[in-house]
C-alpha positions as CSV (number, residue, x, y, z in Angstrom):
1,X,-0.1,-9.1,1.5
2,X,-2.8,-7.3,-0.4
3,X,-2.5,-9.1,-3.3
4,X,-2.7,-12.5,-1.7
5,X,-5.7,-11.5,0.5
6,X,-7.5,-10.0,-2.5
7,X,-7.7,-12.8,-4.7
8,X,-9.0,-15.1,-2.3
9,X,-11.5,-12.5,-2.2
10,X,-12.3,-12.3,-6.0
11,X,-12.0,-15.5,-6.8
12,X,-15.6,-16.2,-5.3
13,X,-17.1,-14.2,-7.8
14,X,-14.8,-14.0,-10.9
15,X,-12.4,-15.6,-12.9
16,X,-9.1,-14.5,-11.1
17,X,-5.2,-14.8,-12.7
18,X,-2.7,-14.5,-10.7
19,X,0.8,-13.2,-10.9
20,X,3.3,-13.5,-8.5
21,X,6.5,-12.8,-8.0
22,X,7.2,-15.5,-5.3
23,X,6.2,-18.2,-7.8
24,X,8.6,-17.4,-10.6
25,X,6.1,-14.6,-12.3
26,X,8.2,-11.5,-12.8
27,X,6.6,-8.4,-14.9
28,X,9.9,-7.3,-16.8
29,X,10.1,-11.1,-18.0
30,X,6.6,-12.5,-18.2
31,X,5.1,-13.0,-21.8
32,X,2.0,-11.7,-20.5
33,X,-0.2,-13.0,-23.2
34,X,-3.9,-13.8,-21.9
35,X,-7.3,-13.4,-24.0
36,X,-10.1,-12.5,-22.8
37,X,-9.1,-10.0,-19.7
38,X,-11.8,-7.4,-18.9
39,X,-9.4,-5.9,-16.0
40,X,-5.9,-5.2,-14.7
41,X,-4.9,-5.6,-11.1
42,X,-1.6,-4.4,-10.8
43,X,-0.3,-4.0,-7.2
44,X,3.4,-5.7,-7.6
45,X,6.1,-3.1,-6.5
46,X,9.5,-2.7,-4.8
47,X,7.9,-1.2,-1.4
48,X,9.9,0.4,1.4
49,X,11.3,4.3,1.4
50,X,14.1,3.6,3.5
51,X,15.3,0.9,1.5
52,X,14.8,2.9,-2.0
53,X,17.3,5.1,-0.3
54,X,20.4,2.4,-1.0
55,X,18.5,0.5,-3.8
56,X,17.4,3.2,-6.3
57,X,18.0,1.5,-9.2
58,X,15.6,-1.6,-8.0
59,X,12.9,0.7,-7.8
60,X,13.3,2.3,-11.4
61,X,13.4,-1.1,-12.8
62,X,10.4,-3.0,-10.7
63,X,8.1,-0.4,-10.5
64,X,8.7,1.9,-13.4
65,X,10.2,-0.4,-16.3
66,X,7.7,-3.2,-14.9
67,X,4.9,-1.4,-15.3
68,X,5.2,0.6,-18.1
69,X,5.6,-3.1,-19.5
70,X,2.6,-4.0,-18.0
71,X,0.6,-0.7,-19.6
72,X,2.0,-1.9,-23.2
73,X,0.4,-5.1,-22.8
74,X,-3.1,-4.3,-22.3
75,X,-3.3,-1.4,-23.7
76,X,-7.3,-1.1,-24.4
77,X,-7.7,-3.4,-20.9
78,X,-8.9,-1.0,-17.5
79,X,-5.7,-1.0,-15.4
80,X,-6.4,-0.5,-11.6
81,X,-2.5,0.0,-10.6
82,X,-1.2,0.6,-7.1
83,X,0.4,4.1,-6.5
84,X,1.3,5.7,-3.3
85,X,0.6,8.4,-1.0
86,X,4.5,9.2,-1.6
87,X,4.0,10.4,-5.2
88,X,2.1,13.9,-3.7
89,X,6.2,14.5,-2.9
90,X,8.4,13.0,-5.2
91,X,11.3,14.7,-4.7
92,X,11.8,13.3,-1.2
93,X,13.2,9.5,-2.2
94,X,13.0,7.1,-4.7
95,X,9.9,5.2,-4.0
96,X,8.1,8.6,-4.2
97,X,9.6,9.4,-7.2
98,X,9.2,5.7,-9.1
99,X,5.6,5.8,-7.9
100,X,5.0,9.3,-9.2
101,X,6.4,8.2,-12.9
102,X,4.2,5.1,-12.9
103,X,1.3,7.8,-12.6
104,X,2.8,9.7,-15.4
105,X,3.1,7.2,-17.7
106,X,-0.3,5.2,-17.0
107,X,-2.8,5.4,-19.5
108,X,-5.3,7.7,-19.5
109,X,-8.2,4.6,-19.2
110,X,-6.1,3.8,-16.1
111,X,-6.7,4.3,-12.1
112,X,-4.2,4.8,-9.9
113,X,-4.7,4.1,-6.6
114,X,-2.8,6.2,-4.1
115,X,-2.6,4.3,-1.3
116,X,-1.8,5.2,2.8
117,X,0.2,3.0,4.9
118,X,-1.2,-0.6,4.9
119,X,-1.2,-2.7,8.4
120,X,-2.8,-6.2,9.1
121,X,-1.9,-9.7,10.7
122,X,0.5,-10.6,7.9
123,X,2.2,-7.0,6.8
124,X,5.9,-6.7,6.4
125,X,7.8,-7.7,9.3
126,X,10.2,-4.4,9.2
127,X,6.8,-2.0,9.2
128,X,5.9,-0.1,12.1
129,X,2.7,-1.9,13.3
130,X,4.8,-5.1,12.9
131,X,7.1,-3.9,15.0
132,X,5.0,-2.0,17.8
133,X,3.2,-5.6,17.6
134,X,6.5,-7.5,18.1
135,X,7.6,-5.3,20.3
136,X,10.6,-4.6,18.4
137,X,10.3,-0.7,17.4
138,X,13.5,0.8,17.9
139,X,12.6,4.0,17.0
140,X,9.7,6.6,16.5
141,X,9.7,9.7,15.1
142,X,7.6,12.5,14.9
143,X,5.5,11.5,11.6
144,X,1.8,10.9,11.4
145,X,0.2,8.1,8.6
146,X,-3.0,7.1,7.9
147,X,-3.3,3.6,8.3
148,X,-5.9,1.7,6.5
149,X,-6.3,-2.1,6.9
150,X,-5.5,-4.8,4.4
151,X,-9.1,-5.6,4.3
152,X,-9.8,-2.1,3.9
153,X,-7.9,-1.7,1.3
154,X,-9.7,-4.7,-0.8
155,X,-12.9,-3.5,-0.7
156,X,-11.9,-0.3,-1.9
157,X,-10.4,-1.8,-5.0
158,X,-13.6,-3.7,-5.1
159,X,-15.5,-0.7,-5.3
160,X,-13.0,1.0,-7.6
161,X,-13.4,-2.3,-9.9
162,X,-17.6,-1.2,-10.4
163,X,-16.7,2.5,-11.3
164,X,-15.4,4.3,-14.0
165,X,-12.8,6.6,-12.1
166,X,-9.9,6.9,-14.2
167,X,-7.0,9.3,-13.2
168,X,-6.0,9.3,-9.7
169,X,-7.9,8.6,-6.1
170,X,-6.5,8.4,-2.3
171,X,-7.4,5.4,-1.0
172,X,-6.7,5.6,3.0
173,X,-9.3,6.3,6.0
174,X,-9.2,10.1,6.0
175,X,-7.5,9.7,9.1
176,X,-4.2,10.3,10.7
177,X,-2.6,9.8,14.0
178,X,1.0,10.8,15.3
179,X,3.1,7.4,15.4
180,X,3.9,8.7,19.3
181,X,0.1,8.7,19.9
182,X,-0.2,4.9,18.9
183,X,3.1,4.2,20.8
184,X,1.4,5.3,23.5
185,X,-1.8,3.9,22.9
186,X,-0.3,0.6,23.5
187,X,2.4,1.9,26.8
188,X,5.5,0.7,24.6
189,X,8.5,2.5,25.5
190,X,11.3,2.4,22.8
191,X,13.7,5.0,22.1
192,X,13.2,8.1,19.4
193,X,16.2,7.8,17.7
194,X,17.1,7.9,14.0
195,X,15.4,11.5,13.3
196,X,17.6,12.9,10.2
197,X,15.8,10.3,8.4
198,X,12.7,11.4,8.3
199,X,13.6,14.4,6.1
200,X,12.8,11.5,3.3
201,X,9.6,10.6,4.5
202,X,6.4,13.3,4.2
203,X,5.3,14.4,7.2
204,X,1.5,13.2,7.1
205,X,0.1,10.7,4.8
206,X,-3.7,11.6,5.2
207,X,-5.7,10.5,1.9
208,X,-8.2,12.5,1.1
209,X,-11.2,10.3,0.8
210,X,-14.1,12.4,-0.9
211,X,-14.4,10.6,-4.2
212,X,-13.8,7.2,-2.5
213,X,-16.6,8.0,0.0
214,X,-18.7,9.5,-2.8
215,X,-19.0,6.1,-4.2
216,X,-20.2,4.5,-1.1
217,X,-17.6,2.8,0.5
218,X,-16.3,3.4,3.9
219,X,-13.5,1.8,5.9
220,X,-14.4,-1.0,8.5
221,X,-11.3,-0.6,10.4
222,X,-9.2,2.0,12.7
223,X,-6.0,1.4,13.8
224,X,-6.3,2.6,17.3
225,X,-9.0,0.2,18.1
226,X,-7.1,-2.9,15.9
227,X,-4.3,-2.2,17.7
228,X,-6.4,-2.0,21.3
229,X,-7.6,-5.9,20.3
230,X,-4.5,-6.9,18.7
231,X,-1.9,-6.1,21.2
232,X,-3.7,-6.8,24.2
233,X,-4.5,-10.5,22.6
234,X,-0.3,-10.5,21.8
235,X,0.1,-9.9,25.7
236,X,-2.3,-12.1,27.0
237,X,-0.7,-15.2,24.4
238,X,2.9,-15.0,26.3
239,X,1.6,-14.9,29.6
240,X,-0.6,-18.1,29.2
């Protein structure tokens, strides 16, 4: 989604290559052999911390082995990579922990970019924004996530492209709301059901934006107004 959404974007001002996994482009395969690259956008992952918990191994392999394929191949390129808000708690599944060894072994010219939990028209059917907007949650704990928008998200990486952060940096709104409170916000009932799993989640996601604002940019977007547009549009569609 962010990928596919930020090239579009780019490609109006720059000389964009793409790699995707969808048209035969995998990292632990790819030659990756290009001349003349003045930056790395590297945002290909295994995603999903309830599915990491049955498919470990796919995680070690697609986000560690890829990228630490993808460091060796450029190594004197700036790398903006995608991390995660998970990698602050490792220890709590294996997307956490495959995003906080990508961090470890990035080089030090590289940025990782921790981000929040992403929504937007096209996101992941099984997330929950897709499925408060399908009206298919069927469960809610007692979590809270920052949610940042997909456009959001690619002007922050636009931003990040014109500095010369290296290291780490949140990249989320700064703000966090209870998944209940959005639930609500939209009078969906569903069940709360499913509880002893979020002992593998972190309790709250909220980035800490400082540095991001520090350079200027500022998110367009909130998720309780989004959703407020969004769903009501998604009610008023069935009935006509």
């Amino acid at each position: 989604m962010i990928g596919s959404i930020l090239i579009k974007r780019l490609s109006k001002k720059h000389n964009v290559i793409g790699l995707d996994r969808v048209e035969g482009n995998d990292l632990l395969d790819h030659p990756l052999k290009f001349d003349n690259i003045d930056l790395v956008i590297h945002l290909a992952a295994e995603s999903g911390i309830l599915k990491s918990l049955d498919s470990p191994m796919a995680y070690w392999k697609n986000n560690v082995l890829a990228s630490k394929r993808l460091f060796a191949a450029f190594p004197n390129t700036r790398i903006l990579y995608a991390s995660s808000s998970t990698a602050k708690e490792p220890k709590l599944n294996p997307y956490a922990a495959s995003k906080f060894i990508v961090e470890s072994i990035a080089p030090k010219h590289a940025l990782g970019m921790r981000f929040t939990t992403s929504y937007g028209s096209d996101s992941r059917p099984n997330m929950f924004v897709s499925r408060l907007m399908s009206k298919t949650l069927l469960y809610v704990n007692d979590n809270c996530r920052d949610f940042i928008h997909v456009n959001d998200m690619c002007s922050a990486i636009e931003t990040l492209m014109t500095s010369d952060k290296t290291g780490i940096i949140d990249v989320g709104t700064g703000i966090s709301y209870h998944l209940k409170e959005l639930v609500r916000h939209v009078n969906y009932c569903t069940p709360t059901s499913m509880k002893e799993r979020t002992e593998f989640e972190r309790y709250d996601n909220k980035a800490d934006t400082t540095d991001l604002f520090n350079l200027g940019w500022k998110p367009q977007n909130d998720i309780k107004e989004w959703l407020t547009n969004n769903y009501e549009q998604t009610i008023i569609n069935k009935v006509l």
